[in-house]
C-alpha positions as CSV (number, residue, x, y, z in Angstrom):
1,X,-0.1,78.3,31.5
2,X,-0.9,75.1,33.7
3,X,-3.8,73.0,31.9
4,X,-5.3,73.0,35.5
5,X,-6.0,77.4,35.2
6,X,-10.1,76.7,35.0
7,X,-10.2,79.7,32.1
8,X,-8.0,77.3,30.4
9,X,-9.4,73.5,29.5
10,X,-6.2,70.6,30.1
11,X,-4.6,70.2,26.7
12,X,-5.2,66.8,26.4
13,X,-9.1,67.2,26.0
14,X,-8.2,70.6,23.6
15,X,-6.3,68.2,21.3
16,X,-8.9,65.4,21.4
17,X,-11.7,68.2,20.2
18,X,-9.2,69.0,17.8
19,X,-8.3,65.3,16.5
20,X,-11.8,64.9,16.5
21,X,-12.1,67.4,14.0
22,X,-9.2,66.3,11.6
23,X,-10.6,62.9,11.6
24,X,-13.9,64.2,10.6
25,X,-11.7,66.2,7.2
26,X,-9.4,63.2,6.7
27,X,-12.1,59.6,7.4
28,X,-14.4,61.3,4.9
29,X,-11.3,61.3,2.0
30,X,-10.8,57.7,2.5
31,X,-14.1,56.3,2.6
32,X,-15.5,58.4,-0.7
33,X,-12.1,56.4,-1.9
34,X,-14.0,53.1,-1.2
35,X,-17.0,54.2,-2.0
36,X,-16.5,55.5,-6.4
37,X,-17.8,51.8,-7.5
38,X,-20.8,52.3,-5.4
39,X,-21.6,56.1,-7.0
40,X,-20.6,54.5,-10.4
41,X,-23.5,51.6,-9.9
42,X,-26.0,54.7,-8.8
43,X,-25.0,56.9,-11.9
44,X,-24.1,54.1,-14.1
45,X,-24.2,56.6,-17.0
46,X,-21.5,58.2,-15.8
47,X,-18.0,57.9,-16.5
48,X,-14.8,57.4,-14.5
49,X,-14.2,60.6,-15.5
50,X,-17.2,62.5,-14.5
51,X,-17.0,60.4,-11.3
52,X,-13.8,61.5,-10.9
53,X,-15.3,65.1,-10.0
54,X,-16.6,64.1,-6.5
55,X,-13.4,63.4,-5.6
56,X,-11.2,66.6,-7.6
57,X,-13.9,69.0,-7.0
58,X,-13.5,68.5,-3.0
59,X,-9.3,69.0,-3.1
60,X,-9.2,71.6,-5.9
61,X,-11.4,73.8,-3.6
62,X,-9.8,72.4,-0.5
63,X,-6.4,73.5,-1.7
64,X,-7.2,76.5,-3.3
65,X,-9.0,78.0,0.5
66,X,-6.4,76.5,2.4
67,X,-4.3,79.6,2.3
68,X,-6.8,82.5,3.0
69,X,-8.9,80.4,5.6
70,X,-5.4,79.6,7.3
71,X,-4.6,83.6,7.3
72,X,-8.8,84.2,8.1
73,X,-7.9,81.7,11.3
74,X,-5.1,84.1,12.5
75,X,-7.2,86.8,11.9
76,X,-10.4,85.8,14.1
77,X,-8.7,83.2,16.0
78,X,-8.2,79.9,15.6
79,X,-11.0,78.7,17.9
80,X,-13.6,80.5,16.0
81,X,-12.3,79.4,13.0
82,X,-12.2,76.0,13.7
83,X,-15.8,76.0,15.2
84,X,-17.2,77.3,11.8
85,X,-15.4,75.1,9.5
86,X,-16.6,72.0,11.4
87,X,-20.2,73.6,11.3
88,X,-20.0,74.2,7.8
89,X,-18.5,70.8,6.9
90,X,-20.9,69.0,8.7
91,X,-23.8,70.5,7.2
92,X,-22.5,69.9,3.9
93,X,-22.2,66.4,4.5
94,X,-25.9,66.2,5.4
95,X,-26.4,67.8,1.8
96,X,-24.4,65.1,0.1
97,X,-26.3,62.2,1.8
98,X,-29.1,63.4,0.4
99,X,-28.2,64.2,-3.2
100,X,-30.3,63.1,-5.8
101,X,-27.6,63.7,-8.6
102,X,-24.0,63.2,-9.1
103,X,-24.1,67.4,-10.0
104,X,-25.6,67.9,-6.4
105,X,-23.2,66.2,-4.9
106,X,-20.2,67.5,-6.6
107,X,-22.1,71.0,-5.2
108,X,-22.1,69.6,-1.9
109,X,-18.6,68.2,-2.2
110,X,-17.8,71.4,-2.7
111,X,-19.6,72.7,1.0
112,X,-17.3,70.3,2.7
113,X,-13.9,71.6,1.0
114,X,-15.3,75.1,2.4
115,X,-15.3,73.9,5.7
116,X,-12.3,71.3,5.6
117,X,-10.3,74.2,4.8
118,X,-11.3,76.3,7.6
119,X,-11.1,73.7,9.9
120,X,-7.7,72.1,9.2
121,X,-5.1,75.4,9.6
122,X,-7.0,76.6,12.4
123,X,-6.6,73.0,13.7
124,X,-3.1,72.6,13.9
125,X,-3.0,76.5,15.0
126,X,-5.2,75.2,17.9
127,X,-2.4,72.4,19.1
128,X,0.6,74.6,18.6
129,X,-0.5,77.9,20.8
130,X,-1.4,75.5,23.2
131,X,2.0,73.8,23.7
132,X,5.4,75.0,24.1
133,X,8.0,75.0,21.6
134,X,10.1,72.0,23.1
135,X,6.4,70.2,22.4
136,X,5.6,71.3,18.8
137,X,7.7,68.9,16.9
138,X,5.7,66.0,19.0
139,X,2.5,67.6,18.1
140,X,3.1,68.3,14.8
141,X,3.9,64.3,14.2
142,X,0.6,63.5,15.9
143,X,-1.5,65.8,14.2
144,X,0.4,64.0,10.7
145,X,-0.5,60.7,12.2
146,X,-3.8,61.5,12.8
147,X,-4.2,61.2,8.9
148,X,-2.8,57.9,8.8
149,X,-5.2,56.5,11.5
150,X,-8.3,57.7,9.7
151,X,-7.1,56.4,6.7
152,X,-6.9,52.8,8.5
153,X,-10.2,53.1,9.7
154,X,-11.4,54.7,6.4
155,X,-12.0,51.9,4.8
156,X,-13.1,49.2,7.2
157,X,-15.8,52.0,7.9
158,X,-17.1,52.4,4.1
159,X,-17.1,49.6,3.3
160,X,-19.6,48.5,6.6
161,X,-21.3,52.0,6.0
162,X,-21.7,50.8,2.0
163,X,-23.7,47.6,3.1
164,X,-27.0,49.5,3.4
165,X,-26.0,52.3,0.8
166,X,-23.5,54.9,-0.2
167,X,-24.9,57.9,1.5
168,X,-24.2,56.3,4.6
169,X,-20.7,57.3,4.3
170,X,-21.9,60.8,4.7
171,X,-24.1,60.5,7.1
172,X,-21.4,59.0,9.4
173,X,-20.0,62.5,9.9
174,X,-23.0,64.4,11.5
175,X,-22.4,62.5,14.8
176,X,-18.7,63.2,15.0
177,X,-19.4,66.5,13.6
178,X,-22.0,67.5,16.0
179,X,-20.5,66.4,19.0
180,X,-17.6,67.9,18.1
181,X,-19.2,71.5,18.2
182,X,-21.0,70.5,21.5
183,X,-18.1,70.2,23.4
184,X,-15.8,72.2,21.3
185,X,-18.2,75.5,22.1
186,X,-17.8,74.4,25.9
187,X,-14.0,73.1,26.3
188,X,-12.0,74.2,23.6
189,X,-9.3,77.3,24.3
190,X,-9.3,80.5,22.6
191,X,-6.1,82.8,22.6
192,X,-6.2,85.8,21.2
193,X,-6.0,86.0,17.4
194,X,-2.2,86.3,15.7
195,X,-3.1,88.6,12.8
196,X,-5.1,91.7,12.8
197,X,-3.9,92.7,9.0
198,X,-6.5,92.5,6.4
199,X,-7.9,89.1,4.6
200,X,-5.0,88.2,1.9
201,X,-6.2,88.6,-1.9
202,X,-9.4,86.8,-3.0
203,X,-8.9,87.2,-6.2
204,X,-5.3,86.0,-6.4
205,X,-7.2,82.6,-4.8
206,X,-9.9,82.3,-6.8
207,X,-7.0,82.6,-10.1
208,X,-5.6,79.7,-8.1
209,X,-8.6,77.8,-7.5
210,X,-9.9,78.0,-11.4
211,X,-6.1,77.1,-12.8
212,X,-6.1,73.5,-9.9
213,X,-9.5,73.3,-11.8
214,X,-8.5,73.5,-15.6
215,X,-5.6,71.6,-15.2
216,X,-7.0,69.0,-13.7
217,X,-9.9,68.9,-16.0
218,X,-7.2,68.9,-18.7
219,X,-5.7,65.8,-17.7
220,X,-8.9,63.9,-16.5
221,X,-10.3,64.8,-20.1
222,X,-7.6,64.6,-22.4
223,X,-7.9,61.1,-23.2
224,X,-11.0,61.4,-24.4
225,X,-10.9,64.7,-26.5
226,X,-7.3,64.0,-27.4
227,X,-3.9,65.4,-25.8
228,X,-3.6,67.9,-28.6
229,X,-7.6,68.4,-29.5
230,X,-8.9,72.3,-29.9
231,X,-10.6,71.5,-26.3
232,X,-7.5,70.1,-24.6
233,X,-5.1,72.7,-26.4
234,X,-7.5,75.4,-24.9
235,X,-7.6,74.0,-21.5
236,X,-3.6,74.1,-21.2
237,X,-3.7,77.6,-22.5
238,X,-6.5,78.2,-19.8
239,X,-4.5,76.6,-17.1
240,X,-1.0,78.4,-18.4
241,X,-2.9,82.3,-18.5
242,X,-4.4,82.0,-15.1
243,X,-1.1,80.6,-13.5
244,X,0.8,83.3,-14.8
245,X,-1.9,85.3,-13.4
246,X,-1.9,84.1,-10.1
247,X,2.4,84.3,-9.9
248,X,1.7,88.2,-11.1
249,X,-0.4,89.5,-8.6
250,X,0.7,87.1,-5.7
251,X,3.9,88.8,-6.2
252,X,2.6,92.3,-6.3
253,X,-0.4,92.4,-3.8
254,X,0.3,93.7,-0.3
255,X,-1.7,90.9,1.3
256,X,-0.3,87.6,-1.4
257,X,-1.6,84.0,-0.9
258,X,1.4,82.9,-0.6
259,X,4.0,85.6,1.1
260,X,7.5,85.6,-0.4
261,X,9.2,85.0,3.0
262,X,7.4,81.5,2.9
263,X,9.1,81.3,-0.3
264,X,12.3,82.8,0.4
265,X,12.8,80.5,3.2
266,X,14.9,77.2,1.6
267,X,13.5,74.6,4.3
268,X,9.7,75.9,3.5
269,X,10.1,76.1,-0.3
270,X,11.5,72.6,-0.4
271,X,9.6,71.0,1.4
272,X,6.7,72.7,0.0
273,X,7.9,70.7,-3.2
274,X,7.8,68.0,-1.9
275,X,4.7,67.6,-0.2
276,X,2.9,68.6,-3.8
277,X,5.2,65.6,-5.6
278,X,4.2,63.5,-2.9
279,X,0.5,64.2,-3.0
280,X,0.5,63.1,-6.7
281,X,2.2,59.7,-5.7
282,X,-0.5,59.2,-2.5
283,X,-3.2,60.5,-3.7
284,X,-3.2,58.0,-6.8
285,X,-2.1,55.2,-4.7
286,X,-5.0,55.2,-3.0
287,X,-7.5,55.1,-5.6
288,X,-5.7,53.2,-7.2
289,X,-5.8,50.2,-4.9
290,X,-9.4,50.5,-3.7
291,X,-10.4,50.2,-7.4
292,X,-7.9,47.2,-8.5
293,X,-9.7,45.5,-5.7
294,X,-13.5,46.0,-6.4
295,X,-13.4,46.3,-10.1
296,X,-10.2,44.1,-11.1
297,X,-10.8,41.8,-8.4
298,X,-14.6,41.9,-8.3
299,X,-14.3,42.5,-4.4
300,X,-16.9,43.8,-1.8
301,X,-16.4,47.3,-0.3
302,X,-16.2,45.7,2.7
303,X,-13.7,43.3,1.9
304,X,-11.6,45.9,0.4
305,X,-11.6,47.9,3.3
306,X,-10.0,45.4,4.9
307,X,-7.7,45.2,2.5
308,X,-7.0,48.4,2.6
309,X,-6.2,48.7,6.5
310,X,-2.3,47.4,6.3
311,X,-0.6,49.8,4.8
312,X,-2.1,53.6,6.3
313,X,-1.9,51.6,9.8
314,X,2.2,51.4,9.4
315,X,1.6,55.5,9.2
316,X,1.7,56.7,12.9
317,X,3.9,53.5,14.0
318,X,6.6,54.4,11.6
319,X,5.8,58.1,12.1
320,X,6.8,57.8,15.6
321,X,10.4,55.6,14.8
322,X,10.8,58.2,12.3
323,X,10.8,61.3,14.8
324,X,13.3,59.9,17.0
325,X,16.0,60.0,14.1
326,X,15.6,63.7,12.3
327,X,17.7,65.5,15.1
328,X,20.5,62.9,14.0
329,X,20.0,62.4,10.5
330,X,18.3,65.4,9.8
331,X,14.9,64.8,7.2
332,X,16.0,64.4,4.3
333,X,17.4,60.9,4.7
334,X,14.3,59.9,6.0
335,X,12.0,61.1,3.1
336,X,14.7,59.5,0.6
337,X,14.4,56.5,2.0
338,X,10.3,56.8,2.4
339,X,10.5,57.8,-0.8
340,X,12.4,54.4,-2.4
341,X,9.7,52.3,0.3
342,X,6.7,53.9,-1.7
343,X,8.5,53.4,-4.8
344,X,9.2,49.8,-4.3
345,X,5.6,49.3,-3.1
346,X,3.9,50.3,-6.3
347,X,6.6,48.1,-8.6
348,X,5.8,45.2,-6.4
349,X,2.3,45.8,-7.5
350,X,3.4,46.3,-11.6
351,X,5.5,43.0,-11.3
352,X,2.8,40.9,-9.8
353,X,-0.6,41.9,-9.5
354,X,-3.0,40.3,-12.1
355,X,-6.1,39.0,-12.5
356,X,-5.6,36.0,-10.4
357,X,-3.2,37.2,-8.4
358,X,-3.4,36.6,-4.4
359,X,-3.7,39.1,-1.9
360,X,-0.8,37.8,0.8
361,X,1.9,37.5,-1.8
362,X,0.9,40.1,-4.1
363,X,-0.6,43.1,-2.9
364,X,-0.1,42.8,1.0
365,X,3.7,43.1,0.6
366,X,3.5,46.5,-1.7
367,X,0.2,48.4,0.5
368,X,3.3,47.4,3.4
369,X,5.8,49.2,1.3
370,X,4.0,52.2,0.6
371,X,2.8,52.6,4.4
372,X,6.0,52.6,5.5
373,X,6.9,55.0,2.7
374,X,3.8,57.6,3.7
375,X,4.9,57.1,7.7
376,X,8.5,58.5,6.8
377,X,7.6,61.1,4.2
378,X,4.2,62.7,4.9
379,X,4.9,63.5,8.9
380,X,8.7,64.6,8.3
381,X,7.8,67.1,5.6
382,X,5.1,68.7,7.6
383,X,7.2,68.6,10.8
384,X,10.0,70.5,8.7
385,X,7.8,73.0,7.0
386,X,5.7,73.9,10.3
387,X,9.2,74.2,11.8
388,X,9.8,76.9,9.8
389,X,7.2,79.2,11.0
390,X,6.4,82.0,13.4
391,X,3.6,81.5,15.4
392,X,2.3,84.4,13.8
393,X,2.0,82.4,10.9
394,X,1.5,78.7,12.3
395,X,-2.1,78.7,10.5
396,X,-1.4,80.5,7.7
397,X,1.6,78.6,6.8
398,X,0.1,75.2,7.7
399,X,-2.6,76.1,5.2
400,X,0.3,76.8,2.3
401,X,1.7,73.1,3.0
402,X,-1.1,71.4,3.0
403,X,-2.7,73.6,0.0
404,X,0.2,72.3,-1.9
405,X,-0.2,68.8,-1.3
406,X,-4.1,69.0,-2.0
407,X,-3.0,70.3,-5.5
408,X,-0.7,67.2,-6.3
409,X,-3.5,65.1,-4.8
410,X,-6.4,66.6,-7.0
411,X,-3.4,66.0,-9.7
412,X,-2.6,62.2,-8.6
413,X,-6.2,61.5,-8.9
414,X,-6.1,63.1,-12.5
415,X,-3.5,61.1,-13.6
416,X,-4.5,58.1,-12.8
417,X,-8.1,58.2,-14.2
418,X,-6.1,59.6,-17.6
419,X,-3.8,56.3,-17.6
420,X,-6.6,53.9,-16.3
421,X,-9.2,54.9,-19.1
422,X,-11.4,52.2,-18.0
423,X,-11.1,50.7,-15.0
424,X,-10.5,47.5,-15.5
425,X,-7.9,48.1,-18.4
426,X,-4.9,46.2,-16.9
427,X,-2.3,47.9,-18.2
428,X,-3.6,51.1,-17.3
429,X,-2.9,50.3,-13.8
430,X,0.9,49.8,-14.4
431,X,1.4,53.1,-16.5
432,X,-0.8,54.9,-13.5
433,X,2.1,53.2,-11.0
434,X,5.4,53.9,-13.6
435,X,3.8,57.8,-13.0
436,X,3.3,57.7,-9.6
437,X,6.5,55.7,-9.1
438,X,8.1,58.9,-10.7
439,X,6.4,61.4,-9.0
440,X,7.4,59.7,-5.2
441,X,11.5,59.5,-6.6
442,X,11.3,63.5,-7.6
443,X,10.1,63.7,-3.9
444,X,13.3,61.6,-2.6
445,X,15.4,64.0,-5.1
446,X,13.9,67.0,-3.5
447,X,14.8,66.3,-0.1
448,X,18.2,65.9,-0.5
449,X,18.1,69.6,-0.6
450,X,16.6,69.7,2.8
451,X,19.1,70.9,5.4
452,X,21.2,68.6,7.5
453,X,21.2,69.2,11.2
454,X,23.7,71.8,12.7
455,X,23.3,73.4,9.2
456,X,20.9,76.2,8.8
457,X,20.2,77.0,5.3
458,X,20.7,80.9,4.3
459,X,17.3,82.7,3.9
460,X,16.2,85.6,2.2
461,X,12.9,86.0,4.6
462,X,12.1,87.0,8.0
463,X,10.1,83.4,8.7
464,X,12.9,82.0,9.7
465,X,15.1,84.2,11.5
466,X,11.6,84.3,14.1
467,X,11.3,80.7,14.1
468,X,14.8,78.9,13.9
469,X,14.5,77.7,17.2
470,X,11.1,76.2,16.7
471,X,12.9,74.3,13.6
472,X,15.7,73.1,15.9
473,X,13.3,72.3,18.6
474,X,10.5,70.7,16.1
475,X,13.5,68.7,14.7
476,X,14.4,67.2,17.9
477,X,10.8,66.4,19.6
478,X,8.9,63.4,19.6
C-alpha cells in the first residue's frame, strides 16, 4: 500500500521508530561492555566471575525468550509486541540505574532481557510486513547494520556517560526509550497479527533457559572449583539432563520452540550454526578488547571507547559492499572470507599486543580485521536465515536466529572469563583469542555448506517451499 494511505504512516518514519528501538537493545550491550571495570571498582569484592553475571544473565534470558516472544509477536501483532517490549525494557533500565547491589542489578538485567526479547523479533517483523519482497533483503542488511552502528557509538557513549558514574549508562536509555513509545503509539503501523495458534511450549523454554544458564555457569566457574570438581561434574550433568530435556519435548509438543521445518530446512539449520559459532567468537572479542584496554593498559573508559569505535564502524560499510556480491557468489564465500578477517584480527592481537604495546601498530590493525570480519559474517547469515522464511513466521524465526547467537554469545563471554582468570593475566588473553580464533574458523567451515546461487538445497520442511522466492529475492537486494 502507498506510504502516503493516512491509515498507513510512510515507511521511512515506521523503520526509524523501529531502529530506534534496536538501538535502544543493541547501545545498551556495548556500553555495559565498557562499563565491567567501573561495576568491578563499585563491588570491588566481587570477582570477574560474579561480574561476569550482569552481562550472561541479560543474553541467557535474552536467548532463551527470543523464540516464544518472536511466536507471542505473530500472535498479537508485531506492533503491540514491539510497544510492550520497549515499555518493559525501559523500565527495567530505570531499575538498574538505581541498584544498590550487584544481585539487584543482575535482577534488573534480567527485566531488560524480558523486554529486549519482545522487542527485537517483533522488530524486524515490523520492517518486513511493511516492505515488499524485492525490498526484504535490503532491509534485512540494514536492520544487521543497525547493530554495528550502535556498537560504534557504544562505546564513545559509556565511556562519556562513565565520567560522572556507571548508572549513567542506564539511565541514557529512558529518553530513547520513552520517546520511542511516544511516537511509536502515534505513527507506527499495525497489520493484522500472522499467527492465531496457541503460545509455543513454556516449559520446553524455560528447559532451555535453565541449561544456557548451567552451562554457562559451568564454564565461568570451573576454574575455580576445578574442571572435574563434584560441583563442576554436577553442573555438566545439570546442563546434559536438561538439554536432552528440551530436544525431547521440543520434538514431541504440538507448539515446539523451535519447529522442525526450521530445522528441516538446510539454509536455516546452517546458518543457524553458524550465527551460534559466531556469537562465541564476537561476543568474546568484545569484552575482550574493552578490558585489555582499561585493565592491561590502565586506560580511561573514555579513552577506550574511542578505541573501540574502528572496528564495529567497518560493520554497516562493509555490510553494504557485502550485499551487492551474494546474488553472484552466493554467502558462503563471503562468511569464509569474514570468517579468516576475524580470525586474522584476533592473531594480530596474540602476536603483538603487550604491555607496552602501541595502539596504531598493534591493536588498530586487528579491531580493523575483525570489523571487517563481523560486516561480512553477521549481516549475510541473518540475510540468509530470514530468507528462509514465510512471513508467517518472519518473527518467530528471526527470534530462533538470533536466540542462537545470544546462546554462543552468553558462551563467548563464558569462555573468556574461564581463560582470562584474572584480568590482567597476559596469557590468558591469548588462550581467550586461540578459542575464539577457533570458534570464528568452525563458522567459515560451516558456510561452506550454505547453498550456492542457482542451487536450492533439498528440504524436508514446508518453510521453504513458501518462502523460496523471498531467499532468491533477499539474496539479490541491497
Amino acid at each position: 500500500m502507498a506510504d502516503t494511505d493516512p491509515d498507513h504512516p510512510p515507511r521511512a518514519l515506521a523503520a526509524v521508530l523501529v531502529c530506534a528501538g534496536v538501538v535502544l537493545v543493541n547501545l545498551d550491550l556495548f556500553i555495559v561492555n565498557v562499563a565491567m571495570p567501573s561495576l568491578a571498582e563499585t563491588w570491588s569484592h566481587s570477582s570477574l566471575a560474579d561480574l561476569s553475571w550482569v552481562l550472561n544473565a541479560y543474553t541467557v534470558v535474552f536467548a532463551a525468550l527470543l523464540v516464544p516472544a518472536g511466536r507471542l509477536s505473530d500472535r498479537i501483532g508485531h506492533r503491540r509486541a514491539f510497544l510492550a517490549g520497549t515499555a518493559v525494557f525501559t523500565a527495567a533500565s530505570a531499575l538498574c540505574a538505581a541498584s544498590p547491589t550487584l544481585a539487584v542489578l543482575v535482577i534488573a538485567r534480567l527485566g531488560q532481557a524480558i523486554g529486549a526479547a519482545l522487542l527485537m523479533p517483533a522488530s524486524l517483523g515490523l520492517l518486513l510486513t511493511s516492505y515488499p519482497p524485492e525490498r526484504r533483503g535490503a532491509v534485512i542488511r540494514a536492520w544487521a547494520a543497525i547493530g554495528g552502528l550502535a556498537a560504534a557509538l557504544g562505546p564513545i557513549l559509556g565511556g562519556l556517560l562513565l565520567e560522572p558514574g556507571w548508572r549513567w549508562v542506564f539511565l541514557v536509555n529512558l529518553p530513547i526509550g520513552v520517546g520511542t513509545l511516544v511516537l511509536g503509539l502515534r505513527r507506527l503501523p499495525d497489520p493484522a497479527p500472522t499467527d492465531r495458534g496457541p503460545l509455543p511450549d513454556l516449559l520446553g523454554a524455560a528447559l532451555l533457559t535453565v541449561a544456557i544458564g548451567a552451562l554457562s555457569l559451568g564454564v565461568v566457574r570451573a576454574p575455580d572449583w576445578g574442571w572435574w570438581s563434584g560441583r563442576t561434574v554436577a553442573v555438566w550433568a545439570l546442563t546434559l539432563v536438561l538439554v536432552v530435556g528440551f530436544l525431547l519435548r521440543n520434538g514431541r509438543h504440538p507448539r515446539p520452540v523451535v519447529e522442525g521445518a526450521l530445522v528441516r530446512d538446510r539454509t536455516y539449520a546452517v546458518a543457524g550454526v553458524a550465527n551460534t559459532l559466531f556469537g562465541i567468537a564476537f561476543a568474546g572479542m568484545l569484552i575482550s578488547g574493552t578490558m585489555w584496554m582499561q585493565t592491561v593498559w590502565g586506560w580511561s573508559a573514555l579513552r577506550t571507547g574511542l578505541g573501540t569505535v574502528p572496528g564495529p564502524l567497518c560493520v554497516p560499510f562493509v555490510s553494504i559492499v557485502a550485499g551487492r556480491y551474494v546474488s553472484r557468489f552466493g554467502p558462503g564465500p563471503l562468511v569464509v572470507l569474514g570468517g579468516l578477517s576475524f580470525s586474522a584480527g584476533l592473531g594480530w592481537w596474540i602476536v603483538r599486543l603487550e604491555p607496552h604495546a602501541r595502539y596504531a601498530s598493534d591493536m588498530l590493525p586487528g579491531s580493523i580485521l575483525t570489523g571487517i570480519g563481523v560486516g561480512l559474517i553477521l549481516p549475510t547469515l541473518i540475510a540468509t536465515a530470514t530468507g528462509a522464511l514465510s512471513p508467517d513466521r518472519f518473527a518467530t524465526g528471526s527470534g530462533v536466529i538470533t536466540m542462537l547467537r545470544q546462546v554462543g554469545s552468553a558462551l563467548g563471554v563464558a569462555v573468556f572469563v574461564a581463560a582470562v582468570g584474572a584480568p590482567t593475566t597476559l596469557d590468558g588473553y591469548d588462550r581467550a583469542w586461540y578459542i575464539l580464533g577457533a570458534a570464528t574458523l568452525l563458522t567459515a567451515t560451516a558456510a561452506l555448506f550454505l547453498p550456492r546461487p542457482g542451487r536450492e538445497p533439498a528440504t524436508g520442511g514446508p518453510v521453504a517451499s513458501k518462502a523460496g522466492s523471498v531467499r532468491a529475492e533477499g539474496a539479490t537486494a541491497g
